[in-house]
PABANU-804798 format. One record per atom (N, C-alpha, C): z negated, x, y; residue in one letter. Coordinates in steps of 0.2 Angstrom, whole numbers, plus 2048, in hexadecimal, padded with zeros to 3 digits. Each point is the difference from the previous one (the first is absolute). Example, Ala and Ser with C-alpha at 12.3 -4.5 7.8 and 13.67 -1.06 7.14 Angstrom:
REM PABANU-804798
7D98427E4A 8007FC806A 800804806A 8047FE805S 7FF804806S 7FD7FC805S 
//
This chain:
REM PABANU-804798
3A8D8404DX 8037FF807X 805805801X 7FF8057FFX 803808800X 8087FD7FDX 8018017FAX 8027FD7FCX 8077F9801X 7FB7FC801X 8037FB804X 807801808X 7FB803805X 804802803X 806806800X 7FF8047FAX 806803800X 8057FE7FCX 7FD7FA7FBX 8087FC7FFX 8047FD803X 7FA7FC809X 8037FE802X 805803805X 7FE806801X 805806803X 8088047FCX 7FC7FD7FBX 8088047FBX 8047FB800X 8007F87FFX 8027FA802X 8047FF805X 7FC803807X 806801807X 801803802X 7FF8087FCX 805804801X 8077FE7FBX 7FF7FF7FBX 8067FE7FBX 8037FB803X 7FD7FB804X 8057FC805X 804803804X 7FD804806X 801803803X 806805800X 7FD8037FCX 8058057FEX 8097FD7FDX 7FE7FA7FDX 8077FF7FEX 8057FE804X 7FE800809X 8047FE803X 805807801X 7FD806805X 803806800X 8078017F8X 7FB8007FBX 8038027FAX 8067FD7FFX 7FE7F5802X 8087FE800X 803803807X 800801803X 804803807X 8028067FDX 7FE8047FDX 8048077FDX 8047FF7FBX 7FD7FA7FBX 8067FF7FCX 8067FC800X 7FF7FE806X 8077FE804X 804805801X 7FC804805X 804808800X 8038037FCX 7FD8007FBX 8038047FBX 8057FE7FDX 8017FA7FEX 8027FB7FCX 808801801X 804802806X 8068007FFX 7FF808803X 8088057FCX 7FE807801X 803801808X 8017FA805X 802801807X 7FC802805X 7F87FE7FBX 7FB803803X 7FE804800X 7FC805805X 7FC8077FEX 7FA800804X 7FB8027FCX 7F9800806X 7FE8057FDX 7FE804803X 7FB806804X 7FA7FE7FCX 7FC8037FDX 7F98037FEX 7FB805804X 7FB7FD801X 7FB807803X 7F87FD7FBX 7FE8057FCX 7FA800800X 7FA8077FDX 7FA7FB805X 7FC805804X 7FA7FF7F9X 7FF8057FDX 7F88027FFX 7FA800803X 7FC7FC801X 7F9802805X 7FB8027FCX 7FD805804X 7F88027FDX 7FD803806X 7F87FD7FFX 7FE801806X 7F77FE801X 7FD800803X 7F97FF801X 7FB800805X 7FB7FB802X 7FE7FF806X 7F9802801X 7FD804804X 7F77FD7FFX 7FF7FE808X 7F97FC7FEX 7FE7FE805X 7F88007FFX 7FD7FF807X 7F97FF800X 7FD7FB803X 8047F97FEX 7FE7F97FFX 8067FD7FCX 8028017F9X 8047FA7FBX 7FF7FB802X 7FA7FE800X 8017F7800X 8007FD805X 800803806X 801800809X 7F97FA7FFX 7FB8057FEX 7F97FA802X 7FE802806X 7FB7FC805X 7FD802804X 7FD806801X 7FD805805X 800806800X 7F98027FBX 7FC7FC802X 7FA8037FAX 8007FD7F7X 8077FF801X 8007FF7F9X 8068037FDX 802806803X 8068057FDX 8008047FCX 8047FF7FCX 8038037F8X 808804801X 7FE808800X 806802800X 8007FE7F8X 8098007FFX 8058027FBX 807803801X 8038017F8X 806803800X 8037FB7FBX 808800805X 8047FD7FCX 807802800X 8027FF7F9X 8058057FCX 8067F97FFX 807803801X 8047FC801X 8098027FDX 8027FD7FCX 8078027FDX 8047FA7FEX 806803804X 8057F8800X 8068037FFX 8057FC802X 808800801X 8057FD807X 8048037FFX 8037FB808X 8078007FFX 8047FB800X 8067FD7FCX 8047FF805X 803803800X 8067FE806X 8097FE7FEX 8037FA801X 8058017FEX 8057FC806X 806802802X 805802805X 8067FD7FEX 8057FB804X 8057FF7FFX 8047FF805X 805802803X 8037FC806X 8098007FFX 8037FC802X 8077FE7FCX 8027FC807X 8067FE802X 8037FC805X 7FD7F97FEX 8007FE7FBX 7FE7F97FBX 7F87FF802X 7FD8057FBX 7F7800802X 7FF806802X 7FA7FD801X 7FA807801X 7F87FE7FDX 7FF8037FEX 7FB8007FCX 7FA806800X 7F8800801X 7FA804800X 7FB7FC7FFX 7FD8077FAX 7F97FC7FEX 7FC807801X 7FD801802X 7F98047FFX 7F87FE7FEX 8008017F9X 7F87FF7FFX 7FC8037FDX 7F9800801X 7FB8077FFX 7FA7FD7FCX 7FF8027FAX 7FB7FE7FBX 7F9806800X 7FA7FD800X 7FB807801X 7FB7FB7FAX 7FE8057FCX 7FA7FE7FDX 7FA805803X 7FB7FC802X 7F9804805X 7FB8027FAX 7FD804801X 7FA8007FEX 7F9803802X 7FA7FF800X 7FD7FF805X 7F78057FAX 7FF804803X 7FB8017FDX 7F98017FFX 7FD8007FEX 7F97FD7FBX 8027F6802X 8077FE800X 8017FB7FEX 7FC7FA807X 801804808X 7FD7FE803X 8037FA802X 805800801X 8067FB7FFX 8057FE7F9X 8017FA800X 8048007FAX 808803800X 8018027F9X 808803800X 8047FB804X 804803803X 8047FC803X 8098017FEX 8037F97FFX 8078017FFX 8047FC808X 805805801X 8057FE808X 8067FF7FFX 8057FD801X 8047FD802X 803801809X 804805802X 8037FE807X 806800800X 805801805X 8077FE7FFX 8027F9804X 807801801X 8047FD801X 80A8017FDX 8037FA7FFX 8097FF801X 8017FD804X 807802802X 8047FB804X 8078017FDX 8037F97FDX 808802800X 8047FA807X 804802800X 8047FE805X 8097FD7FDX 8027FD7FFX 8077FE7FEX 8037FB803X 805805802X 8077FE807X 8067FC7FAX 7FD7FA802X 8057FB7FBX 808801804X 7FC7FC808X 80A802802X 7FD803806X 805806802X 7FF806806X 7FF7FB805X 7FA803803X 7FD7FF806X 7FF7F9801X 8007FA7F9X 8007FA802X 7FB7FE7FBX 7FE8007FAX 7FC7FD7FEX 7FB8067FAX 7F97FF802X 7FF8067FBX 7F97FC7FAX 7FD8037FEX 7F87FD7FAX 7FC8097FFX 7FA7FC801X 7FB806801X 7FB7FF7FBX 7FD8037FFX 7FA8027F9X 7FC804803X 7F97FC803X 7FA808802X 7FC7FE7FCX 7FB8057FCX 7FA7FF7FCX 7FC807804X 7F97FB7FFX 7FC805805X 7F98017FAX 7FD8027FDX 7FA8027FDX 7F9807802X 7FB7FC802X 7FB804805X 7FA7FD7FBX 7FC809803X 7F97FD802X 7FB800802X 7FE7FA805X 7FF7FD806X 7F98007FEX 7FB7FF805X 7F97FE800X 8007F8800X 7FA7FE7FBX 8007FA7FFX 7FC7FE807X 7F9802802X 7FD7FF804X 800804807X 8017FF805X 802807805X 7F8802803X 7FC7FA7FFX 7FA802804X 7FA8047F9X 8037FF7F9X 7FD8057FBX 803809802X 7FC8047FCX 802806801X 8058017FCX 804805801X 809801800X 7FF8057F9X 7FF7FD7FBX 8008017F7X 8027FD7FCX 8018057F9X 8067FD7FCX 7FF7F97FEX 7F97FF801X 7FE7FA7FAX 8027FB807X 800802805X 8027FB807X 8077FF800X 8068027FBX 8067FF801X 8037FA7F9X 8037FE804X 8067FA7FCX 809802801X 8047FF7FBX 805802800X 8027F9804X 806802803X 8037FC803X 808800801X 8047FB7FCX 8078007FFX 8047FB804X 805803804X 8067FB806X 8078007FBX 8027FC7FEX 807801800X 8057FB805X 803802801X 8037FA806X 8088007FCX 8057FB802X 8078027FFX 8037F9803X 807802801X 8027F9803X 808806804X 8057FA804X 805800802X 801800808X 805805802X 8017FF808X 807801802X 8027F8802X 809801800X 7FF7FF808X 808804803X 801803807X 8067FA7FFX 7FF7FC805X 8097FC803X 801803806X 806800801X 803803805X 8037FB803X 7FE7FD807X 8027FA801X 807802808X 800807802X 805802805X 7FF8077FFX 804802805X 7FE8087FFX 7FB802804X 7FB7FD803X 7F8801804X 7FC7FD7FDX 8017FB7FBX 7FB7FB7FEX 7FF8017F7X 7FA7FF7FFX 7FE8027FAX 7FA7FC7FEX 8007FA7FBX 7FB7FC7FEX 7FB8037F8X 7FC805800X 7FC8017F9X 7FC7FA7FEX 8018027F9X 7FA7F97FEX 7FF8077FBX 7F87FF7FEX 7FB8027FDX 7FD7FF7FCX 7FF8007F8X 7FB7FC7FBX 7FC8047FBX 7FA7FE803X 7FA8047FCX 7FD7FD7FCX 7FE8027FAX 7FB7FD7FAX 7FC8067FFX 7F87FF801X 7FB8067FFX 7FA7FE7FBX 7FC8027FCX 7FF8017FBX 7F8805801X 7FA7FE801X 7FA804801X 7FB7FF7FAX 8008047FCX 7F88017FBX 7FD805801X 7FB800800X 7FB804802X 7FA8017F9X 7FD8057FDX 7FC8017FAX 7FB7FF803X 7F78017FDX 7FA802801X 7FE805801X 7F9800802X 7FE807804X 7FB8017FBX 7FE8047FBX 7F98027FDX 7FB7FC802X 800802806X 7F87FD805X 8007F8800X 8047FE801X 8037F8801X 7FB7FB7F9X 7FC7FD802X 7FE7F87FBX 8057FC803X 8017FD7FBX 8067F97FFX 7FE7FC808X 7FA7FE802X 7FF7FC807X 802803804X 801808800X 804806806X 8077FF802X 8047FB7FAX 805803800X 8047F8805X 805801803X 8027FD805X 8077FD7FCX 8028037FBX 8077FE7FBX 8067FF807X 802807803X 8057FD805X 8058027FDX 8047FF7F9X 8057FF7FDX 8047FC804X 807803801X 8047F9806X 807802800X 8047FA802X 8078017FFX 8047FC807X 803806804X 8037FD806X 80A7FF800X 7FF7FD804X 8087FE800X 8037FF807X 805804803X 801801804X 807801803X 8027FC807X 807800801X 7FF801808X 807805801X 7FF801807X 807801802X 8017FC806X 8077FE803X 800805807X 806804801X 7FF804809X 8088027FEX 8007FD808X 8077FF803X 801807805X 806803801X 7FF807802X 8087FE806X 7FF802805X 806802805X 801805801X 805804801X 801808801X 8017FE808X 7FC804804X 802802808X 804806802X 8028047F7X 804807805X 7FE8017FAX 8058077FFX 8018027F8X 7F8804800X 7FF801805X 7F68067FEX 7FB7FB800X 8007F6803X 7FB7FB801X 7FF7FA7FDX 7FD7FC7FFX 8007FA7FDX 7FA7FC802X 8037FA801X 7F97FA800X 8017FD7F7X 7F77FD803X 8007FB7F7X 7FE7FC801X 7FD7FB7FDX 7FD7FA800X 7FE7FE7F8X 7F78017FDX 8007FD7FBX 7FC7FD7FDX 7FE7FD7FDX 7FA7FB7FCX 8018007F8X 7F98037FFX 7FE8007F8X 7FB7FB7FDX 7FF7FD7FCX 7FC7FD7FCX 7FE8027FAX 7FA7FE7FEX 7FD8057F9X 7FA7FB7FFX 7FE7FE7FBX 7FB7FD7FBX 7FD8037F9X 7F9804800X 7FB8007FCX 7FF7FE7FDX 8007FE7F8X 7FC7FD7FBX 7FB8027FDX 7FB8007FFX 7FA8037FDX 8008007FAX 7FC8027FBX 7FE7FD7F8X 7FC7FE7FFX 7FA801805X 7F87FD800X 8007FA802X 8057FB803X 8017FA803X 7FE801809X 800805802X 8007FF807X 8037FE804X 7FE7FD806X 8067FE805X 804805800X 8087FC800X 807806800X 7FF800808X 805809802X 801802805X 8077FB803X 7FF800805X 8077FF803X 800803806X 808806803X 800803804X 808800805X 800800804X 8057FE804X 800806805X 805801803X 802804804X 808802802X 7FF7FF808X 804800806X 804803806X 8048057FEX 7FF804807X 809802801X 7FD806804X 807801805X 800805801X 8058057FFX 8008087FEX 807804804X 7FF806801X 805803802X 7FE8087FDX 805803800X 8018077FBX 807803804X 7FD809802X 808804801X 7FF8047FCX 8078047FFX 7FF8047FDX 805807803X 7FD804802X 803805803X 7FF8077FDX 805806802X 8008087FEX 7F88007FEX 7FD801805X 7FA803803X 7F97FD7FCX 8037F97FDX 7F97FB7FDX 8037F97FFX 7FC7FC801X 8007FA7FFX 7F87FD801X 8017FA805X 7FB7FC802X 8037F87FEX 7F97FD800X 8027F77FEX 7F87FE801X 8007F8801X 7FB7FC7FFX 8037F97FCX 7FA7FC7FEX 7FF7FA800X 7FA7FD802X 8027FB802X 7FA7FB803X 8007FA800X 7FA7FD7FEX 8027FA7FEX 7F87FC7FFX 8017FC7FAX 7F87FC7FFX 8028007F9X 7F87FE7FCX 7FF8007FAX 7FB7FA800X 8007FC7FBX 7FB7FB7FDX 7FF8017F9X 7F77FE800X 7FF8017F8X 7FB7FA800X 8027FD7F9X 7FE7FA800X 7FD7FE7F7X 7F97FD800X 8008017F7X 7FC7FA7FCX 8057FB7FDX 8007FA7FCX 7F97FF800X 8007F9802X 7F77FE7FEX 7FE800804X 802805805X 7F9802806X 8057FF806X 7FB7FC805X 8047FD806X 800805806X 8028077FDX 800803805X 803807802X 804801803X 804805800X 800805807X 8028067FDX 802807807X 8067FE801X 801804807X 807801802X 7FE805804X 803807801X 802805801X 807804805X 7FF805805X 805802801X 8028057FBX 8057FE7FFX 80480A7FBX 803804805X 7FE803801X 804808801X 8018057FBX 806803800X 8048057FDX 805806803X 7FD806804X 802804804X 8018057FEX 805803800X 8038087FCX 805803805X 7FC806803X 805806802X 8018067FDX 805802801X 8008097FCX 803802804X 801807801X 804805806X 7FF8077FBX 806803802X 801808800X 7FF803805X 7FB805802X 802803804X 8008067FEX 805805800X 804808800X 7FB8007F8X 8027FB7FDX 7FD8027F6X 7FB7FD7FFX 7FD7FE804X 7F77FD7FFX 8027F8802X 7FC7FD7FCX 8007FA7FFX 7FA7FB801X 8007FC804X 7FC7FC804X 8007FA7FDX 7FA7FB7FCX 8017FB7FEX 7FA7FA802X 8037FB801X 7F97FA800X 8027FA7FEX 7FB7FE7FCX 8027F97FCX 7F97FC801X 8037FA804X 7FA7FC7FFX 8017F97FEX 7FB7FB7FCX 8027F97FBX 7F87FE802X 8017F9804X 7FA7FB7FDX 8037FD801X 7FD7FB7F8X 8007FA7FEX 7FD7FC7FBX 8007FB800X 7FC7FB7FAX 8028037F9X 7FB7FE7FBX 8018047F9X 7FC7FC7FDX 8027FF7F8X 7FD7FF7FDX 7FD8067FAX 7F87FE801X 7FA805801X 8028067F7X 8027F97FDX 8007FF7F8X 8068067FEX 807800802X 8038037FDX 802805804X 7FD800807X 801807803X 8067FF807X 806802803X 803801805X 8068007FDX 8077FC806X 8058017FCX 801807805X 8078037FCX 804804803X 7FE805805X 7FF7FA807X 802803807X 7F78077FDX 7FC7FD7FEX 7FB804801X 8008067FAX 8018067FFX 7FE8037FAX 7F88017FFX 8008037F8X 7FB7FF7FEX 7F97FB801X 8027FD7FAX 7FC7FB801X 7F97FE7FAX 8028077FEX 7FA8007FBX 7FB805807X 801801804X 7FB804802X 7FA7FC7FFX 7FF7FA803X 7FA7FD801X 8007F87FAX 7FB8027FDX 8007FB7F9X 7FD7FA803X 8017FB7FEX 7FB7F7802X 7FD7FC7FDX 7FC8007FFX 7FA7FC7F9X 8017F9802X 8047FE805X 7FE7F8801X 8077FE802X 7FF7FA7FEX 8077FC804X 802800806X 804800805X 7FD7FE804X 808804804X 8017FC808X 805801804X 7FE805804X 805805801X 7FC807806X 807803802X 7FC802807X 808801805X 7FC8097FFX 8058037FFX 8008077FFX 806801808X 7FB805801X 806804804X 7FC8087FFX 80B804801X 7FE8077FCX 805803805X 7FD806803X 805806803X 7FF8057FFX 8058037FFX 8038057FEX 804805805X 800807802X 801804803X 8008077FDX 807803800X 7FF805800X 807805802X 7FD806802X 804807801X 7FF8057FBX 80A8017FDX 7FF8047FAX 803807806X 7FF8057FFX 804808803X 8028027F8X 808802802X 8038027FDX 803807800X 7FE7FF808X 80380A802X 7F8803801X 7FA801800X 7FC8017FFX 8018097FFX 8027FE7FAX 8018087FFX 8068027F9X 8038047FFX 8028007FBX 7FE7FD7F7X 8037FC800X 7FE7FE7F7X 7F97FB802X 7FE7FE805X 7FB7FC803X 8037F8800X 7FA7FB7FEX 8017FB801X 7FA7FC802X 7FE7FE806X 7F87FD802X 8037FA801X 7F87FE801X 8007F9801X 7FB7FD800X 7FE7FC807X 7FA7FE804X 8007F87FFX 7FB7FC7FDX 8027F9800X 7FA7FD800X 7FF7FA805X 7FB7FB803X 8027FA7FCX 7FA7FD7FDX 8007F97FCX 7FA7FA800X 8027FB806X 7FB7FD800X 8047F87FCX 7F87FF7FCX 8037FA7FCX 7F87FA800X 7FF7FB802X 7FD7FB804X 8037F97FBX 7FA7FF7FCX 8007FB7FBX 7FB7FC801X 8027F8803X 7FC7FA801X 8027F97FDX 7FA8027FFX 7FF7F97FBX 7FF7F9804X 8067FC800X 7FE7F9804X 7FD7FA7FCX 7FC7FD806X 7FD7FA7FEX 8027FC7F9X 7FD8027FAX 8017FA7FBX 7FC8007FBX 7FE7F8800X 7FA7FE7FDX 8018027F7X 8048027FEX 8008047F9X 7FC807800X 800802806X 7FE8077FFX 7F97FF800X 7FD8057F8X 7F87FD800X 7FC806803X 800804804X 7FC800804X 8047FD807X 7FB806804X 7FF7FC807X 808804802X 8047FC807X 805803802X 801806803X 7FD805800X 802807804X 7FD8027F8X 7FD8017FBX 7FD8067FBX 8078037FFX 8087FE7FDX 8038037FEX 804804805X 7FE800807X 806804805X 7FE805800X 805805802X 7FF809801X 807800805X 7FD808801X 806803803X 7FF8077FEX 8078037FFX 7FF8077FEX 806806806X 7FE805802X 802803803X 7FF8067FCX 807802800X 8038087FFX 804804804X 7FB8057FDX 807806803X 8008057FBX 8068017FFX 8038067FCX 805805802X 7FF8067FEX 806806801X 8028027FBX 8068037FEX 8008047FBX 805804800X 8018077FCX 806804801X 8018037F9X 808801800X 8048017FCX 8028067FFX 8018077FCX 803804803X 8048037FBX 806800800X 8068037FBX 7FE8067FEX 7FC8077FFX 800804801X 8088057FEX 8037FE7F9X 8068027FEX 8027FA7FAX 8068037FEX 8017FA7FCX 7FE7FE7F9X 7FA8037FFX 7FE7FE7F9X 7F87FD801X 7FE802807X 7F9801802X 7FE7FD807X 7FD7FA801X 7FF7FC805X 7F87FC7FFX 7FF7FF805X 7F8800803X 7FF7F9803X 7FB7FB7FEX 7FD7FA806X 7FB7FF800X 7FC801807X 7FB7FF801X 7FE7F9803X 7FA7FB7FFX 8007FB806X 7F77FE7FFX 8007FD807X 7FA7FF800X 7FF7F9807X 7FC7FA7FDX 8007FC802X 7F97FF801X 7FE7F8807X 7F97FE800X 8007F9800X 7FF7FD7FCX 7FD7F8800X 7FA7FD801X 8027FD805X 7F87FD802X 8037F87FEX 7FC7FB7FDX 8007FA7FFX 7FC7FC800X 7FE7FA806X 7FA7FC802X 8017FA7FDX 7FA7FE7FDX 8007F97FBX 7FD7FC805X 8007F9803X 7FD7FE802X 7FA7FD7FAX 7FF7FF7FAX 7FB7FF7FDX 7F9808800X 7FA7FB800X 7FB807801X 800805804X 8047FE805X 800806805X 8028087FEX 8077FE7FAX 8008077FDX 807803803X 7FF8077FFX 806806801X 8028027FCX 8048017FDX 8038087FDX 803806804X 7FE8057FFX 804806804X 8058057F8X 804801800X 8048047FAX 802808801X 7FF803800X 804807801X 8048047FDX 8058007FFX 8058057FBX 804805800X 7FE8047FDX 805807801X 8038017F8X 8087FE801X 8018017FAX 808807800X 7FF8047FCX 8068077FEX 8027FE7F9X 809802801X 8038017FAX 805804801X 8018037FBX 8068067FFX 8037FF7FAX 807801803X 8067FC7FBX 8048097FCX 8008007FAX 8058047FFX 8068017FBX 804800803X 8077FF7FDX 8028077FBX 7FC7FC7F9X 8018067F9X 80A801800X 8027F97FEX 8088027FEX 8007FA806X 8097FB7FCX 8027FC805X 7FB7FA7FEX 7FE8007FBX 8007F97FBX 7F8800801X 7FB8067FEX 7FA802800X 7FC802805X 7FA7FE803X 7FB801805X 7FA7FF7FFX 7FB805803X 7F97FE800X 7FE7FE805X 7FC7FB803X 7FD800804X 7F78007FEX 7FC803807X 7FA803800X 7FD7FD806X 7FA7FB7FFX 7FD7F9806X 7F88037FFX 7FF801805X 7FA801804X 7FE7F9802X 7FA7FC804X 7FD7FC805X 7F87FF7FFX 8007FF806X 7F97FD802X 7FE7FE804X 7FB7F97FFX 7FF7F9802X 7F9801802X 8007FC805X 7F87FD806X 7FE7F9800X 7FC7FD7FDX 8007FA802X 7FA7FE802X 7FF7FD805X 7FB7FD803X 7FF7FA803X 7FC7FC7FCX 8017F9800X 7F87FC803X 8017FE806X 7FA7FD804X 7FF7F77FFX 7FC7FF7F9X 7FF7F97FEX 7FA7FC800X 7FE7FF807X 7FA7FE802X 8017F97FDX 7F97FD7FBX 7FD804800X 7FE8027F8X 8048007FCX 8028037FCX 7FE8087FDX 801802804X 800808802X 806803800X 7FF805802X 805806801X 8028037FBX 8048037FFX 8078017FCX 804808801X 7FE8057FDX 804805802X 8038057F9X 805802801X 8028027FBX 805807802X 8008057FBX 806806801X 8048017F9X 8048037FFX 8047FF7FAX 804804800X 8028067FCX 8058047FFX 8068007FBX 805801802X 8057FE7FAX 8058057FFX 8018037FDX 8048037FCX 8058017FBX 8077FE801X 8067FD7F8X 804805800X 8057FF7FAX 8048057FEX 8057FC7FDX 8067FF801X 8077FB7FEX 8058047FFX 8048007FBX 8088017FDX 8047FD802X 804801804X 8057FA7FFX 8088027FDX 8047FC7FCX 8068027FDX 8047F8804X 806805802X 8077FC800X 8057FE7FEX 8037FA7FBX 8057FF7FCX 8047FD803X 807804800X 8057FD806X 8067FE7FCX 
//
């Protein structure tokens, strides 16, 4: 079985991998191009006094031992722009209490401006490792790799000098691997492929303000034969843009709708973002509800969509805000930063989801701080330290998270630096009636990094 699934791992990583590769070897291909190199050595090692995150009278400290790579490459030109950052670790785990484990993370994006400011083509590839099950405990044999690549076209007509019609074309692209723990009946097969067009009409009311008008369409395909997604969406926007910051909203309605089955949501969207400067320090809020499809995750408007993994098909209206203040003048060579994050995932009424309708909802609330501190110019300092609480409604369970993570960067020459990572982790997971859940973990890395310019 061992066996088995690392062939199947070396198979999608060599998929995988071949999209960056052809991306850079486009790069390279004529000598008008030039990309930047950075790559990082990792070594490093964790102990804990629960490995396998089992219930509390069943806890098994271990130690695990961890050495990878981290590839960075860099291009930016009037024509494109081009980045790929990605990070390979092979784990290994001792007296073999978990299996060795191979990783994959990372992302590219290129971007190419066919004609200035009027027609451009984008490339993103995304590769993670995502929890197969969210209500299992949070281990390697509990992770699936998970790959996005999206690409498609956005051309601007200029239809007066206030009016401006975008059209927008997306093609996305979702496979997803197995989880060790996973029997073939676990597995949901949400391999899928969406396609998507969006049309927004824009008036300028003043060289700093604009109204919009837009409407997007997109369609799901599965590979297990599921009802496809069908998603629609409506709204009405305005945006300024001034010295000081920039504020906008959109509002509108969303409908989500799915073949076969005689029954569909509709939804309010909202998407609201302000920033402000005040005397250096910067004030931000972004907030987005809206309908999604559960399988491939959130477009755009919402970042981070691997935060919260979904075992089940199924239509859910997320809504996510965000909030935060960065200090700038704090102190000399000082950079903080306080930031609130509530994110609220609900799973609406549909008869494919095999269990009952609340088991997959949660909400998670954060808070983080963290500070920065230049001490001179070869030697700089970050500290941060965050707390996650996240309520399941299945089994009446909690997570609590606690993290205090340090790293100190030092600049050997221009090219050469070491960095030196401290952290340590609190978990405490209340999963009646299952049992309880607690765990502490300390981490400690050591990374090289070199840059080829």
């Amino acid at each position: 079985m061992i066996i088995v699934q690392r062939k199947v791992w070396t198979a999608s990583y060599l998929r995988l991998s071949a999209i960056p590769l052809a991306l850079s070897a486009l790069l390279l291909a004529s000598p008008s191009f030039a990309l930047d190199y950075s790559i990082d050595l990792l070594l490093g090692g964790e102990a804990t006094d629960n490995i396998n995150r089992l219930p509390d009278n069943q806890k098994r400290d271990g130690i695990e031992s961890y050495i990878g790579a981290r590839i960075g490459l860099t291009h930016e030109s009037e024509a494109i722009n081009f980045d790929a950052d990605y990070r390979l670790t092979y784990r290994d785990f001792k007296n073999d209490r978990l299996k060795t484990n191979d990783e994959i993370n990372g992302s590219s994006e290129l971007l190419w401006e066919i004609i200035d400011n009027r027609l451009n083509w984008h490339v993103d590839h995304d590769i993670s490792e995502v929890l197969s099950n969210d209500l299992v405990p949070d281990t390697v044999d509990n992770k699936e790799t998970r790959q996005i690549v999206s690409t498609g076209p956005t051309y601007i007509a200029r239809l007066s000098s206030v009016d401006d019609i975008t059209v927008a074309l997306d093609y996305t692209q979702l496979t997803q691997g197995n989880a060790s723990n996973e029997s073939p009946a676990d597995r949901s097969n949400i391999d899928s492929e969406r396609a998507e067009a969006e049309l927004i009409w824009s008036h300028s009311l003043s060289n700093t303000s604009k109204f919009e008008v837009g409407y997007a369409n997109a369609e799901t395909e599965f590979d297990n034969n599921s009802p496809d997604f069908k998603y629609q969406q409506l709204f009405v926007g305005y945006n300024t843009e001034l010295a000081s910051g920039n504020y906008g909203f959109r509002l509108g309605s969303n409908r989500a709708e799915r073949s076969l089955i005689n029954e569909e949501q509709t939804g309010v969207f909202t998407a609201i973002n302000y920033n402000r400067n005040y005397s250096g320090n910067i004030f931000s809020i972004d907030i987005v509800r809206q309908l999604a499809d559960s399988s491939i995750g959130l477009d755009s408007d919402i970042d981070g969509f691997n935060t919260n993994n979904f075992d089940e098909i199924a239509v859910v209206e997320r809504t996510r805000v965000d909030i935060s203040y960065q200090f700038q003048n704090l102190c000399r060579g000082c950079i903080a930063q306080l930031t609130y994050t509530f994110d609220n995932s609900d799973f609406e009424n549909d008869e494919l989801v095999l269990s009952t309708d609340t088991t997959q909802d949660n909400k998670d609330n954060r808070i983080s701080a963290n500070l920065t501190y230049n001490i001179n110019s070869k030697l700089s300092t970050r500290l941060l330290t965050s707390y996650l609480q996240t309520d399941f409604s299945a089994f009446d369970r909690q997570d609590k998270i606690t993290e205090i993570e340090s790293q100190t960067d030092w600049q050997l020459t221009a090219k050469l630096s070491l960095n030196f990572y401290l952290s340590y982790i609190h978990r405490d997971t209340k999963n009646t009636p299952l049992g309880d859940i607690d765990y502490n973990a300390s981490t400690v890395g050591l990374s090289a990094s070199y840059t080829l310019k």
